[in-house]
PDB file of N, CA, C and O in Angstrom:
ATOM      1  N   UNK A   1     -42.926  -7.286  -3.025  1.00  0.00           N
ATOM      2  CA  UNK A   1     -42.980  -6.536  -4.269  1.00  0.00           C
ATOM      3  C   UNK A   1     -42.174  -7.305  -5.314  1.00  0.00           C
ATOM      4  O   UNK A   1     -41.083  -7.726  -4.931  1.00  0.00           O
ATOM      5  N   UNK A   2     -42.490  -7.521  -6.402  1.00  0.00           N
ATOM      6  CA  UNK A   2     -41.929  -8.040  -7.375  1.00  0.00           C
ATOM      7  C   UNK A   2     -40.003  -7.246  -7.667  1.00  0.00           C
ATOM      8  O   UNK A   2     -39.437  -6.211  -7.315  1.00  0.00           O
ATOM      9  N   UNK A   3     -39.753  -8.052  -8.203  1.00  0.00           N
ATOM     10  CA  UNK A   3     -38.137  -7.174  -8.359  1.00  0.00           C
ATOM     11  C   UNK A   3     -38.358  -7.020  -9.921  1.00  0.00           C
ATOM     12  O   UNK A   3     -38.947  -7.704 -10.757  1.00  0.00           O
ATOM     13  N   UNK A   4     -37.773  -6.055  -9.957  1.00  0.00           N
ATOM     14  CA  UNK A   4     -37.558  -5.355 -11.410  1.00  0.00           C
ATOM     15  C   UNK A   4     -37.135  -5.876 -12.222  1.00  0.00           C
ATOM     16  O   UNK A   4     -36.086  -6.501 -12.062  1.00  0.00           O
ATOM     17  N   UNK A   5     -37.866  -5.829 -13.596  1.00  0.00           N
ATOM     18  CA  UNK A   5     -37.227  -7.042 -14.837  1.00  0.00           C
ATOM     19  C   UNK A   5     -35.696  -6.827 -14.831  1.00  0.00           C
ATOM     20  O   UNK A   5     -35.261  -6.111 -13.930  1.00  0.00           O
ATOM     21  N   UNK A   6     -35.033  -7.226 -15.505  1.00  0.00           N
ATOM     22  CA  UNK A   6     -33.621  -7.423 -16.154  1.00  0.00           C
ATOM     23  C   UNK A   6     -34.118  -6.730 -17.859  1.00  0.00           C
ATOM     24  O   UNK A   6     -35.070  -6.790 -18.636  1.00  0.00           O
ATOM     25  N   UNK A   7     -32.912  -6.158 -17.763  1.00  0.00           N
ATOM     26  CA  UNK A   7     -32.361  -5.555 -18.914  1.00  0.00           C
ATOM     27  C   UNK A   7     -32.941  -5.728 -20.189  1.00  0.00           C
ATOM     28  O   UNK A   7     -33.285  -4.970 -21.096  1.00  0.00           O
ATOM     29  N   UNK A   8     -32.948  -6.922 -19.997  1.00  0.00           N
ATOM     30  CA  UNK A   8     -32.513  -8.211 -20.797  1.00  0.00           C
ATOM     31  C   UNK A   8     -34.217  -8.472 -21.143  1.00  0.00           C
ATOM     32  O   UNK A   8     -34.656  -9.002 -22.164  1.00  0.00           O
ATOM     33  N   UNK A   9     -34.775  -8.102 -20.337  1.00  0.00           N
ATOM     34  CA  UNK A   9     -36.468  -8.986 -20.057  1.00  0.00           C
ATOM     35  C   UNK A   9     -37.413  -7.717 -20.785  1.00  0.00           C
ATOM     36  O   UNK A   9     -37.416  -6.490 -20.695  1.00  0.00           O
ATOM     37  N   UNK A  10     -38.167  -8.693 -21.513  1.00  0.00           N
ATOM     38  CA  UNK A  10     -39.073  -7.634 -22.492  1.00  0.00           C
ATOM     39  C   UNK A  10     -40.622  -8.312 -22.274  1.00  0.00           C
ATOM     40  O   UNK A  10     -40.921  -9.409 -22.745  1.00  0.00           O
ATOM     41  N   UNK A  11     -41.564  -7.456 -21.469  1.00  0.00           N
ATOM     42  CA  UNK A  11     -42.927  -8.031 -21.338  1.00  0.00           C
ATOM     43  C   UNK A  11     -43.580  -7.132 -21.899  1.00  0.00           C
ATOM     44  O   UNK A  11     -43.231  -6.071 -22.417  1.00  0.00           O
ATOM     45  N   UNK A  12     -44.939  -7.807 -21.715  1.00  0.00           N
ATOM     46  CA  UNK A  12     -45.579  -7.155 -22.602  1.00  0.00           C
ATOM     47  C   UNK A  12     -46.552  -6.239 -22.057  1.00  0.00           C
ATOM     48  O   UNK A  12     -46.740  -6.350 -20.846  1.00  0.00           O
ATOM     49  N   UNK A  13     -47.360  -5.166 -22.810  1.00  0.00           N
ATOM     50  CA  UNK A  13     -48.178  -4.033 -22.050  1.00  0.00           C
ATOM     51  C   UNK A  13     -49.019  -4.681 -21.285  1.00  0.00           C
ATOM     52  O   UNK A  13     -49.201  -4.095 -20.218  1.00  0.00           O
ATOM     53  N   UNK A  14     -49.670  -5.766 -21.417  1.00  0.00           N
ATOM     54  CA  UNK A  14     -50.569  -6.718 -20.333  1.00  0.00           C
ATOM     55  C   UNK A  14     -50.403  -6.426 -19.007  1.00  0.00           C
ATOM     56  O   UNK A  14     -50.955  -5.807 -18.098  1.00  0.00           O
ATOM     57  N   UNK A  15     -48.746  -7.584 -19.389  1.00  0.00           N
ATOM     58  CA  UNK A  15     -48.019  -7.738 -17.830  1.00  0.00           C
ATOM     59  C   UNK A  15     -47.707  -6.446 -17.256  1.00  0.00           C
ATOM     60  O   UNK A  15     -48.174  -6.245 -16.134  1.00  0.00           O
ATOM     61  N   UNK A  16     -46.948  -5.438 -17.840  1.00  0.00           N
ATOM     62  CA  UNK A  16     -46.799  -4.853 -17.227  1.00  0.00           C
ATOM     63  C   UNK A  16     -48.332  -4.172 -16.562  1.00  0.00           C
ATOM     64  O   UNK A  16     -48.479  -4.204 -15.340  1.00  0.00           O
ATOM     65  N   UNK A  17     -49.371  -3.601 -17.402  1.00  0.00           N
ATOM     66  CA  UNK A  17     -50.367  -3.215 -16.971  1.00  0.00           C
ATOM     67  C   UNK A  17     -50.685  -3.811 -15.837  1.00  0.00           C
ATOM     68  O   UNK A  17     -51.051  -2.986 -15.000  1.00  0.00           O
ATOM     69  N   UNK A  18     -50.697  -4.912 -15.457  1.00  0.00           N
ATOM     70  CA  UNK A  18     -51.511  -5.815 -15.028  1.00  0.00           C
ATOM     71  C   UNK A  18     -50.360  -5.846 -13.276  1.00  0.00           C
ATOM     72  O   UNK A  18     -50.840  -6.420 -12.298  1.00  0.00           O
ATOM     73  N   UNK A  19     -48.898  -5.158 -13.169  1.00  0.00           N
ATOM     74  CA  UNK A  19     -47.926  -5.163 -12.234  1.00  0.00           C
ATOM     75  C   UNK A  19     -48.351  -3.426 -11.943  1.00  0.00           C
ATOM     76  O   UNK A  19     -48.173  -3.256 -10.736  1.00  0.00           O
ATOM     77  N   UNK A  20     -48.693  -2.492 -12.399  1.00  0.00           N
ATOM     78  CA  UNK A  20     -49.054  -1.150 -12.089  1.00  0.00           C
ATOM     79  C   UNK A  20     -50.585  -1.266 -11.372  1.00  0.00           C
ATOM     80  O   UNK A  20     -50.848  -0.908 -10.224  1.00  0.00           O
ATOM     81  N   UNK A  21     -51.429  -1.799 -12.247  1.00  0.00           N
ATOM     82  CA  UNK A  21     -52.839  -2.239 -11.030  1.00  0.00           C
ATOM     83  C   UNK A  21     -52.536  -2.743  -9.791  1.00  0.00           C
ATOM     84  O   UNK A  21     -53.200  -2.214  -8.900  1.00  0.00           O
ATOM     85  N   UNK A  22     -51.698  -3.652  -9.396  1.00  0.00           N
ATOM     86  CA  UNK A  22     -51.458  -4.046  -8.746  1.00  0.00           C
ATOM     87  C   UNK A  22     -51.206  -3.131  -7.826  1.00  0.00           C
ATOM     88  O   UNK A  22     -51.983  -2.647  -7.003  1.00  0.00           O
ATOM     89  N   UNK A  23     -49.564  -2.815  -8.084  1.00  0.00           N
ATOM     90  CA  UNK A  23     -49.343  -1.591  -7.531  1.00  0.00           C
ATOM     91  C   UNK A  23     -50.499  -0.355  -6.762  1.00  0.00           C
ATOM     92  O   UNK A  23     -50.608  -0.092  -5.564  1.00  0.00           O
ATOM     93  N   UNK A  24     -51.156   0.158  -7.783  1.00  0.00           N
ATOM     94  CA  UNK A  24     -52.193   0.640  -7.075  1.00  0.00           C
ATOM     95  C   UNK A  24     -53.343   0.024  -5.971  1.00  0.00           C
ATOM     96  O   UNK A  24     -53.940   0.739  -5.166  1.00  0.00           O
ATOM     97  N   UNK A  25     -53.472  -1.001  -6.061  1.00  0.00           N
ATOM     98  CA  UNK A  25     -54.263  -2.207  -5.021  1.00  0.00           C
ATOM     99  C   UNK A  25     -53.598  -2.104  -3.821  1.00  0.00           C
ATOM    100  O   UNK A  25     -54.135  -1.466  -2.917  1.00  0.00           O
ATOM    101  N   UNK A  26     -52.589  -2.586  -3.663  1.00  0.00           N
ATOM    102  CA  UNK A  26     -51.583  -2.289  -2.594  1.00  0.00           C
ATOM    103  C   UNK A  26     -51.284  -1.125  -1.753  1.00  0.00           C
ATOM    104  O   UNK A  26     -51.142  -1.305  -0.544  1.00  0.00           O
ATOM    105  N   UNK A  27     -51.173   0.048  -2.257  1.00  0.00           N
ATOM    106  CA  UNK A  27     -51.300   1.419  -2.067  1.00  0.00           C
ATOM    107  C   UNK A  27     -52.361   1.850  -1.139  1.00  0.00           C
ATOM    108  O   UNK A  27     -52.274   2.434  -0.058  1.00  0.00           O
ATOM    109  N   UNK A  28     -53.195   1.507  -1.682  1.00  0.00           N
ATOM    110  CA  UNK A  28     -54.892   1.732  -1.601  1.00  0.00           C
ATOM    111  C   UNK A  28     -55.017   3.587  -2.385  1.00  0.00           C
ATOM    112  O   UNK A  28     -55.754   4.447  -1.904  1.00  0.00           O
ATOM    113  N   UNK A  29     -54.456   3.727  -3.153  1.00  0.00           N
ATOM    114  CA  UNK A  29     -54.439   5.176  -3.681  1.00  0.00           C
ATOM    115  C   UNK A  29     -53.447   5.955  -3.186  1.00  0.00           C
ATOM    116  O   UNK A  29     -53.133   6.929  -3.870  1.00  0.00           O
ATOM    117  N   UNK A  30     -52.973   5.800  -2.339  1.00  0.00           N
ATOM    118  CA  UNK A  30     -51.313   6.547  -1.857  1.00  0.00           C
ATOM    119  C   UNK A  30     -50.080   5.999  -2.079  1.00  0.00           C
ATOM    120  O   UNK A  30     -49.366   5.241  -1.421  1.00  0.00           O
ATOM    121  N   UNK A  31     -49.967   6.588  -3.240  1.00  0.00           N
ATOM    122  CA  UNK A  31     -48.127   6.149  -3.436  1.00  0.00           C
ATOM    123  C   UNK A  31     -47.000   6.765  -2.273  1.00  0.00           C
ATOM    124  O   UNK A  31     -47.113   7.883  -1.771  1.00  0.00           O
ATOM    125  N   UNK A  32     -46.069   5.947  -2.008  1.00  0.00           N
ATOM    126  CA  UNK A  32     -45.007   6.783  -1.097  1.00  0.00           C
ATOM    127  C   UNK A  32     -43.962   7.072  -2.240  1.00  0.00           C
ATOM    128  O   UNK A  32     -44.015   6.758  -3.429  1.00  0.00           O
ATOM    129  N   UNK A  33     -43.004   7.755  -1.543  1.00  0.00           N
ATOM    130  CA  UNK A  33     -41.765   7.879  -2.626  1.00  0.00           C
ATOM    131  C   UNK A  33     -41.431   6.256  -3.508  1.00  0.00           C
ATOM    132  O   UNK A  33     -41.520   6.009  -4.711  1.00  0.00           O
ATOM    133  N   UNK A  34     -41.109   5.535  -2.582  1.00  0.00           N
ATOM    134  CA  UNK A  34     -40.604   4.557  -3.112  1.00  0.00           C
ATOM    135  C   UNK A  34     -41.478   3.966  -4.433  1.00  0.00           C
ATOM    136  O   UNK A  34     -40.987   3.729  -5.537  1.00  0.00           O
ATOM    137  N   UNK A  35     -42.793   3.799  -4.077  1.00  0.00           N
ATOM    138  CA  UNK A  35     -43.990   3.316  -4.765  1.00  0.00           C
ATOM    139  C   UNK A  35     -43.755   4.341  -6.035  1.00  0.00           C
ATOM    140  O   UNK A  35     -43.572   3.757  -7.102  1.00  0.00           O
ATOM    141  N   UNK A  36     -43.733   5.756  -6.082  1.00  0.00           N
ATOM    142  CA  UNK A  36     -43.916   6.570  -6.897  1.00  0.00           C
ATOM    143  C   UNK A  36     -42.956   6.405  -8.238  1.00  0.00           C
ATOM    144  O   UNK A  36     -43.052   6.327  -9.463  1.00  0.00           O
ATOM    145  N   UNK A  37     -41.779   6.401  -6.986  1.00  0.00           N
ATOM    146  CA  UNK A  37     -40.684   6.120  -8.399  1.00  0.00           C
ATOM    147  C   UNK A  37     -40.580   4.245  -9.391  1.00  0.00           C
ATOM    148  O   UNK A  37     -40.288   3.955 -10.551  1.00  0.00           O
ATOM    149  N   UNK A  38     -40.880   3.627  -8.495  1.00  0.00           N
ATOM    150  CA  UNK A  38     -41.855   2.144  -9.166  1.00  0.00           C
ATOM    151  C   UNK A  38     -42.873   2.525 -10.300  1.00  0.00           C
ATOM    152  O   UNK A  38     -42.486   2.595 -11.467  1.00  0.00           O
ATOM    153  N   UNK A  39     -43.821   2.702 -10.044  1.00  0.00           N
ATOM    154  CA  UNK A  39     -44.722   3.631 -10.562  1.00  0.00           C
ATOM    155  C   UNK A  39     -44.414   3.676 -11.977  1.00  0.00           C
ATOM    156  O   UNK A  39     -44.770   2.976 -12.925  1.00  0.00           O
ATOM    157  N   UNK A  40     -43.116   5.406 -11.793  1.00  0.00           N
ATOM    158  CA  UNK A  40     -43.057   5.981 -12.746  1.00  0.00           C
ATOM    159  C   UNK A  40     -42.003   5.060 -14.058  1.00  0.00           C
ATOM    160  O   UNK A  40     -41.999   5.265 -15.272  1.00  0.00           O
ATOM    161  N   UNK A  41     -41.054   3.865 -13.130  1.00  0.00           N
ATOM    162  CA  UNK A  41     -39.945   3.301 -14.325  1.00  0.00           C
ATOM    163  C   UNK A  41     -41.550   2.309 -14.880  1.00  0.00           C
ATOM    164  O   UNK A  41     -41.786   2.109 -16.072  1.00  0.00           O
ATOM    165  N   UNK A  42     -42.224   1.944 -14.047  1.00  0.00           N
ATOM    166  CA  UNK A  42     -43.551   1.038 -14.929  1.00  0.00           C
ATOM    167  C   UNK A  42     -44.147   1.638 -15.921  1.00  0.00           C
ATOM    168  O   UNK A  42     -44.373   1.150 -17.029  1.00  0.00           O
ATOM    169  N   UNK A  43     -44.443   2.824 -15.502  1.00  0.00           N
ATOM    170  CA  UNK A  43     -45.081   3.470 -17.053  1.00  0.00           C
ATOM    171  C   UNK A  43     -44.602   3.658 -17.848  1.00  0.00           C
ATOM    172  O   UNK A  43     -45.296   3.732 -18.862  1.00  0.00           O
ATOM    173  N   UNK A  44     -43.161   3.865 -17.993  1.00  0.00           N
ATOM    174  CA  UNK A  44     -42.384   3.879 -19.020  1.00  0.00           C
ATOM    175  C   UNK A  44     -41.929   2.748 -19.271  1.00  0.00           C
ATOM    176  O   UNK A  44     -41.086   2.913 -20.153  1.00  0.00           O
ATOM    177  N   UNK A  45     -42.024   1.272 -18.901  1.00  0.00           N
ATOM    178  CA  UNK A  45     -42.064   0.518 -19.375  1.00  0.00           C
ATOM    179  C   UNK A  45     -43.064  -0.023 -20.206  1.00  0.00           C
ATOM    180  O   UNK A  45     -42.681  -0.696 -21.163  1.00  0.00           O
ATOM    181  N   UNK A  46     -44.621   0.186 -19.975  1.00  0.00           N
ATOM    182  CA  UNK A  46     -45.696   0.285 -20.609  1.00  0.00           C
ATOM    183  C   UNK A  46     -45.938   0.473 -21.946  1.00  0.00           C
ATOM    184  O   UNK A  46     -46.570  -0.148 -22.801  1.00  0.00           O
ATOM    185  N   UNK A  47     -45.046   1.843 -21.915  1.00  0.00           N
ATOM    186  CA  UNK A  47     -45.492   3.011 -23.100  1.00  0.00           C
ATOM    187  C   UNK A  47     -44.729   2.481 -23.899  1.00  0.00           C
ATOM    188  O   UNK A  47     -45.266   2.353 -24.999  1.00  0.00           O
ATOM    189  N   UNK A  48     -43.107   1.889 -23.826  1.00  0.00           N
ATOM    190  CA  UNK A  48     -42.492   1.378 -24.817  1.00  0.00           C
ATOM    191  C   UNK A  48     -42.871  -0.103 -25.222  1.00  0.00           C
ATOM    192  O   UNK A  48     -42.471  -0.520 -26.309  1.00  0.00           O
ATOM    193  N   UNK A  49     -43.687  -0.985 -24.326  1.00  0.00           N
ATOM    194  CA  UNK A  49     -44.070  -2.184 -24.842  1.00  0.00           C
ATOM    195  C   UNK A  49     -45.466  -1.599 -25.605  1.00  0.00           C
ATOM    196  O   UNK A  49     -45.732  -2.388 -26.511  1.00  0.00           O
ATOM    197  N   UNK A  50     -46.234  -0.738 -25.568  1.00  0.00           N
ATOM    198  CA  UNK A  50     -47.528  -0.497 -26.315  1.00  0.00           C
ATOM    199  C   UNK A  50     -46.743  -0.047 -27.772  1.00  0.00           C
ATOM    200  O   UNK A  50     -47.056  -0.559 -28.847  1.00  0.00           O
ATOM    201  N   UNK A  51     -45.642   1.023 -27.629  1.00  0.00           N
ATOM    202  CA  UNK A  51     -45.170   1.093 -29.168  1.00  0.00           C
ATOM    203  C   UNK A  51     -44.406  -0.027 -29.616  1.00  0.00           C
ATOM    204  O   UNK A  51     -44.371  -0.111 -30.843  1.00  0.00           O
ATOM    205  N   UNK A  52     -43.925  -0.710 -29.138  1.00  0.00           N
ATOM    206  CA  UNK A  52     -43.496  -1.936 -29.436  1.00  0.00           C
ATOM    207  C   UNK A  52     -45.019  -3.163 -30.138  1.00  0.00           C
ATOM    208  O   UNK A  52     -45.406  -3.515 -31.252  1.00  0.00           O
ATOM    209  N   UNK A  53     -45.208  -3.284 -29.482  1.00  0.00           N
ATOM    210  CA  UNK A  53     -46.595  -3.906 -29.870  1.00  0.00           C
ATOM    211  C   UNK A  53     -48.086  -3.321 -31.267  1.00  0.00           C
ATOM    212  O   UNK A  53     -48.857  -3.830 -32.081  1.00  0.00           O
ATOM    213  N   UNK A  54     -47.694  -1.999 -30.736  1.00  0.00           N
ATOM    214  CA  UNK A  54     -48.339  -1.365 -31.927  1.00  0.00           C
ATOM    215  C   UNK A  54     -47.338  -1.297 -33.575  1.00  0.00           C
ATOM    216  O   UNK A  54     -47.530  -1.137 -34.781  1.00  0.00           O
ATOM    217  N   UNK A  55     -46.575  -1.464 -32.907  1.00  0.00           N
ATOM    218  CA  UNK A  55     -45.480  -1.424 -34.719  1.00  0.00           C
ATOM    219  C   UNK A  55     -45.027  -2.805 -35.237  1.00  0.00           C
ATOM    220  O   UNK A  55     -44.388  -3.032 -36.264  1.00  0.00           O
ATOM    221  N   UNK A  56     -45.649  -3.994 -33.994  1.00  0.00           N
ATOM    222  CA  UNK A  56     -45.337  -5.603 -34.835  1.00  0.00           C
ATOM    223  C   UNK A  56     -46.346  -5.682 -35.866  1.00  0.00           C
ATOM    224  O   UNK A  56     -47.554  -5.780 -35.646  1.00  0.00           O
ATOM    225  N   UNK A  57     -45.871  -5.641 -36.843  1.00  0.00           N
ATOM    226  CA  UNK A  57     -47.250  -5.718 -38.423  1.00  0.00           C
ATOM    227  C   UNK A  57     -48.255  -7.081 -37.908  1.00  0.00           C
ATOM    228  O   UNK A  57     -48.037  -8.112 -37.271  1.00  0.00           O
ATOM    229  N   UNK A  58     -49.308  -6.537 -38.481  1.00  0.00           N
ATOM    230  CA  UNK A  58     -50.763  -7.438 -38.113  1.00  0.00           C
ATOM    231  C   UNK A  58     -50.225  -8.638 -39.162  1.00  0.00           C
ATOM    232  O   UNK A  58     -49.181  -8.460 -39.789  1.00  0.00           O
ATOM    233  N   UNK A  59     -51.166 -10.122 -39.340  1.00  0.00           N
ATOM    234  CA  UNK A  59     -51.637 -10.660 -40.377  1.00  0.00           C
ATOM    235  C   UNK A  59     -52.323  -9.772 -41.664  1.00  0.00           C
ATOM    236  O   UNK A  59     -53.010  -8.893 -41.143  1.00  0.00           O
ATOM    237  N   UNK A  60     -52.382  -9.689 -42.924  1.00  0.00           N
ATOM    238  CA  UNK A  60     -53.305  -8.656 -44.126  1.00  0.00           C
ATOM    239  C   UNK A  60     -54.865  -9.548 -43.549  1.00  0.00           C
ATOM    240  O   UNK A  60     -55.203 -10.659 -43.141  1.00  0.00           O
ATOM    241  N   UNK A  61     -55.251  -8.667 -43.747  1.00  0.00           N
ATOM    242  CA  UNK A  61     -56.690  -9.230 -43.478  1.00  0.00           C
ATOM    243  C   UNK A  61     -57.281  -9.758 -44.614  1.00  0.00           C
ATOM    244  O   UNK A  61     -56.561  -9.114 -45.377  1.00  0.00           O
ATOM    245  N   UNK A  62     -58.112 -10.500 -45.498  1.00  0.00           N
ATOM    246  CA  UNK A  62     -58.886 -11.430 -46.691  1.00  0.00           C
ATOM    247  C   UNK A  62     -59.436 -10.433 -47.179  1.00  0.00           C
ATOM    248  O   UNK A  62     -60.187  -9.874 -46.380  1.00  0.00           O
ATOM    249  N   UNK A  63     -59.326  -9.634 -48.903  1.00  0.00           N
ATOM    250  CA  UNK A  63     -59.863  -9.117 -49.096  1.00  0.00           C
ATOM    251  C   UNK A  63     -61.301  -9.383 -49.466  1.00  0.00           C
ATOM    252  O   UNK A  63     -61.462 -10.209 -50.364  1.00  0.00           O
ATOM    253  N   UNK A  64     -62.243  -8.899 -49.002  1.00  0.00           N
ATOM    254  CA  UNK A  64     -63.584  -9.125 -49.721  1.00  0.00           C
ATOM    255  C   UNK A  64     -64.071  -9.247 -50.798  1.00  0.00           C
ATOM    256  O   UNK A  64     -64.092  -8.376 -51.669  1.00  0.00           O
ATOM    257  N   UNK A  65     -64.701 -10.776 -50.899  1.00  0.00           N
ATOM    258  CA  UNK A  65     -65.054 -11.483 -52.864  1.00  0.00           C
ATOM    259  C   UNK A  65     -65.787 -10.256 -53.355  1.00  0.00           C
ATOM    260  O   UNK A  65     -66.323  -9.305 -52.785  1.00  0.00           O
ATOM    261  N   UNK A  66     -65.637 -10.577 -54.480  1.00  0.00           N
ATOM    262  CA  UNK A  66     -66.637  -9.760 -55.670  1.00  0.00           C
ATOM    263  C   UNK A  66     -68.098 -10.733 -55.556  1.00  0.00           C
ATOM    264  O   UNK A  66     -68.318 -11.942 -55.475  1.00  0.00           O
ATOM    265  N   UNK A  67     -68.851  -9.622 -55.594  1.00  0.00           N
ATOM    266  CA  UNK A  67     -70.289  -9.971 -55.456  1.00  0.00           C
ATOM    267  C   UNK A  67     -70.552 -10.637 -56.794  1.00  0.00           C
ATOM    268  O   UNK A  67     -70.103 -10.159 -57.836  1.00  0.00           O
ATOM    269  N   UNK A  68     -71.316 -11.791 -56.757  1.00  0.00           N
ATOM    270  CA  UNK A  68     -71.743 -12.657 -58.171  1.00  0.00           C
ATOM    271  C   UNK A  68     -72.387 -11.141 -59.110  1.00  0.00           C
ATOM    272  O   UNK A  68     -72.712 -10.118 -58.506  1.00  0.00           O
ATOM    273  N   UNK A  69     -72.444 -11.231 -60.131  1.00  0.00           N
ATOM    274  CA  UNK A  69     -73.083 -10.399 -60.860  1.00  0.00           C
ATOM    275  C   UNK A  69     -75.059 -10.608 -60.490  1.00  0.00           C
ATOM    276  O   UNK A  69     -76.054  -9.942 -60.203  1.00  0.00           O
ATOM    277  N   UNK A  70     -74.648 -11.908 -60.741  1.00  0.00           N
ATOM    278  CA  UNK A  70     -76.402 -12.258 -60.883  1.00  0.00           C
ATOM    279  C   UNK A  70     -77.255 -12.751 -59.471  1.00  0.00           C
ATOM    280  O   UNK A  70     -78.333 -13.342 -59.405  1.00  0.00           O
ATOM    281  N   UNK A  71     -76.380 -12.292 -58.407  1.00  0.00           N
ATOM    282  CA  UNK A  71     -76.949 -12.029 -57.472  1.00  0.00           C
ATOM    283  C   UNK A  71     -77.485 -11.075 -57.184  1.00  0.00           C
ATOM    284  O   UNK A  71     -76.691 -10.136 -57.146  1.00  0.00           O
ATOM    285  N   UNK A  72     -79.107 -10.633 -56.794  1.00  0.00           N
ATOM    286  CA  UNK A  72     -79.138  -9.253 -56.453  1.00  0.00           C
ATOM    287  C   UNK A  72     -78.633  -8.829 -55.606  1.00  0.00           C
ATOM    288  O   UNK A  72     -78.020  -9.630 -54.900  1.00  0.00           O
ATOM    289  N   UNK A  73     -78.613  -7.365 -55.216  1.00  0.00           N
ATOM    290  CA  UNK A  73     -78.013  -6.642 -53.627  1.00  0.00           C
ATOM    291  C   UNK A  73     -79.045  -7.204 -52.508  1.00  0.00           C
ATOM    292  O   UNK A  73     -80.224  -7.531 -52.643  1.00  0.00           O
ATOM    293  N   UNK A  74     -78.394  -7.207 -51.604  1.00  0.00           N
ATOM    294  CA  UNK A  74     -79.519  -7.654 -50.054  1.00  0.00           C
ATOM    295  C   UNK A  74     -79.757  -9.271 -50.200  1.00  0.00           C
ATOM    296  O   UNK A  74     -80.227  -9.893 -49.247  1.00  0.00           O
ATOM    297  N   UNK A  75     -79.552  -9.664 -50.934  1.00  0.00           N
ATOM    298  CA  UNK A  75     -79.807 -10.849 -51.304  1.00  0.00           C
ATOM    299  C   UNK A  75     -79.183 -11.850 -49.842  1.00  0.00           C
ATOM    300  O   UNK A  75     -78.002 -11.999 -49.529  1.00  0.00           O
ATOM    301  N   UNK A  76     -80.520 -12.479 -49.076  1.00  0.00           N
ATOM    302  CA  UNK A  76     -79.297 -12.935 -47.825  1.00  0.00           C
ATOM    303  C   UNK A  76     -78.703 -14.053 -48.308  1.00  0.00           C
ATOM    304  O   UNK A  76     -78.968 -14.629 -49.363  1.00  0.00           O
ATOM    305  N   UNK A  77     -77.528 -14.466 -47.137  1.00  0.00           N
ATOM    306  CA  UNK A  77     -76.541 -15.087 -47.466  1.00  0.00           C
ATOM    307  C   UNK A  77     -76.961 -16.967 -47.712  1.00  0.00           C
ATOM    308  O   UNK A  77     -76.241 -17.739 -48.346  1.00  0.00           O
ATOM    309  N   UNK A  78     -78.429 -17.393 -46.947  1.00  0.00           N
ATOM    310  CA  UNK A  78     -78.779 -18.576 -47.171  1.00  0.00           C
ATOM    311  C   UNK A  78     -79.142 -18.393 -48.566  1.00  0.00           C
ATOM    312  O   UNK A  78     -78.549 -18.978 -49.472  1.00  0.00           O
ATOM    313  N   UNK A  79     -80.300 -17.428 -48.789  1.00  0.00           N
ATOM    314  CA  UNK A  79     -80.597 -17.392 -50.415  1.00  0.00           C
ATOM    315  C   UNK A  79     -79.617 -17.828 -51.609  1.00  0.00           C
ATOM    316  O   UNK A  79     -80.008 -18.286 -52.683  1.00  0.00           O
ATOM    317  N   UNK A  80     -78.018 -17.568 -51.175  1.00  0.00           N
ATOM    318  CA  UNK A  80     -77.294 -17.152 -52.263  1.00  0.00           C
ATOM    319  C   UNK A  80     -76.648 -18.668 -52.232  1.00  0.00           C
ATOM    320  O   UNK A  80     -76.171 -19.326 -53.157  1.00  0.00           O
ATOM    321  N   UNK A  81     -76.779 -18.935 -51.057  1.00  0.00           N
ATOM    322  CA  UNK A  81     -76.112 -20.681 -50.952  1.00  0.00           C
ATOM    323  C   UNK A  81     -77.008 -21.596 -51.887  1.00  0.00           C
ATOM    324  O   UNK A  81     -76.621 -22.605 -52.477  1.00  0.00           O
ATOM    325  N   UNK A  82     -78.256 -21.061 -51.907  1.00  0.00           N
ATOM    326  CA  UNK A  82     -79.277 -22.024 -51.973  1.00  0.00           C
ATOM    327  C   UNK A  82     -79.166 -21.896 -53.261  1.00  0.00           C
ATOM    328  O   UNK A  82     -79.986 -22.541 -53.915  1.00  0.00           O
ATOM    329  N   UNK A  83     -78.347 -21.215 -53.881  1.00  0.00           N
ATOM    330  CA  UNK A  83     -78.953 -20.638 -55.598  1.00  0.00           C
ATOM    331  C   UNK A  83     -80.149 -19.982 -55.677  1.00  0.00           C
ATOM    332  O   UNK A  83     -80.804 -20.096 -56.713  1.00  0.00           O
ATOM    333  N   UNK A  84     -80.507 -19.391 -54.874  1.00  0.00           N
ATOM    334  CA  UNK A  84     -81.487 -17.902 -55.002  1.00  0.00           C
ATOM    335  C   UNK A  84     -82.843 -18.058 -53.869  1.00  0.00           C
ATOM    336  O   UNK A  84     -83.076 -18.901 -53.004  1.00  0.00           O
ATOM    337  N   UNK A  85     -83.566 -16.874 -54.307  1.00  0.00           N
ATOM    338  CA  UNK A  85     -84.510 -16.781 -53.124  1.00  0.00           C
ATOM    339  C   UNK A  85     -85.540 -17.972 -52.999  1.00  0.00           C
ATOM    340  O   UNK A  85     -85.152 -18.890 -53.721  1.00  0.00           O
ATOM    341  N   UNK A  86     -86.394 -18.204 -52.522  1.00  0.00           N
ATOM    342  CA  UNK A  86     -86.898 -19.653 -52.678  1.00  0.00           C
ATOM    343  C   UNK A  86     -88.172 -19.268 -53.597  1.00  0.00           C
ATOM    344  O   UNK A  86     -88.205 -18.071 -53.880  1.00  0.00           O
ATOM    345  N   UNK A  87     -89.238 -20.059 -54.123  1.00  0.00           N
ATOM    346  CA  UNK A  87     -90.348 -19.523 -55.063  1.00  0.00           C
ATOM    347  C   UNK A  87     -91.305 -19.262 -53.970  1.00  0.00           C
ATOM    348  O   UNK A  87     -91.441 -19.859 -52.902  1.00  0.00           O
ATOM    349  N   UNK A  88     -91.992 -18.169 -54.490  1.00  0.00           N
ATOM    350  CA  UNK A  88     -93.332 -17.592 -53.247  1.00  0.00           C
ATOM    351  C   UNK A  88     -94.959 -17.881 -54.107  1.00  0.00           C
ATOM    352  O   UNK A  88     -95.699 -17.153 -54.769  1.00  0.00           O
ATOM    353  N   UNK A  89     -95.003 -19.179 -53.723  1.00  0.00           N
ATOM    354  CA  UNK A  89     -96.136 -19.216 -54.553  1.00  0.00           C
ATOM    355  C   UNK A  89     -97.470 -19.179 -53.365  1.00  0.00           C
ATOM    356  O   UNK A  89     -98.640 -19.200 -53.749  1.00  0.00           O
TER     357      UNK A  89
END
């Protein structure tokens, strides 16, 4: 069985996720005491790396250009490269 992080040691919801599957693999679906209380300090290690992880601010994402004026709507995106729709003669 793996030994318990240190204090000190901050992983991430992955790892830990990924040490509770486990856990259950091993088991085969029956926790004993010992397993249970493993278990339960893992999920609460989980839950504080998911709020941890959920409150590191993203990159801003690119806001989306302004549409040319003299492009029409639907207009696809080769058309607009091309300088417009092609002639339909």
């Amino acid at each position: 069985m793996p030994t318990p992080p240190e204090s000190t040691d901050v992983r991430s919801a992955a790892v830990v996720n990924e040490e509770i599957r486990a856990l259950w693999r091993r088991a085969a679906g029956r926790l004993t005491t010992e397993q249970r209380r493993r278990y339960e300090r893992l999920i609460t290690e989980w839950s504080a790396a998911v709020a941890r992880e959920s409150a590191t601010p993203r990159p801003a994402r690119t806001p989306p250009q302004p549409r040319d004026p003299r492009t029409p709507r639907g207009a696809c995106p080769e058309c607009q490269a091309a300088g417009g729709p092609p002639d339909r003669t």
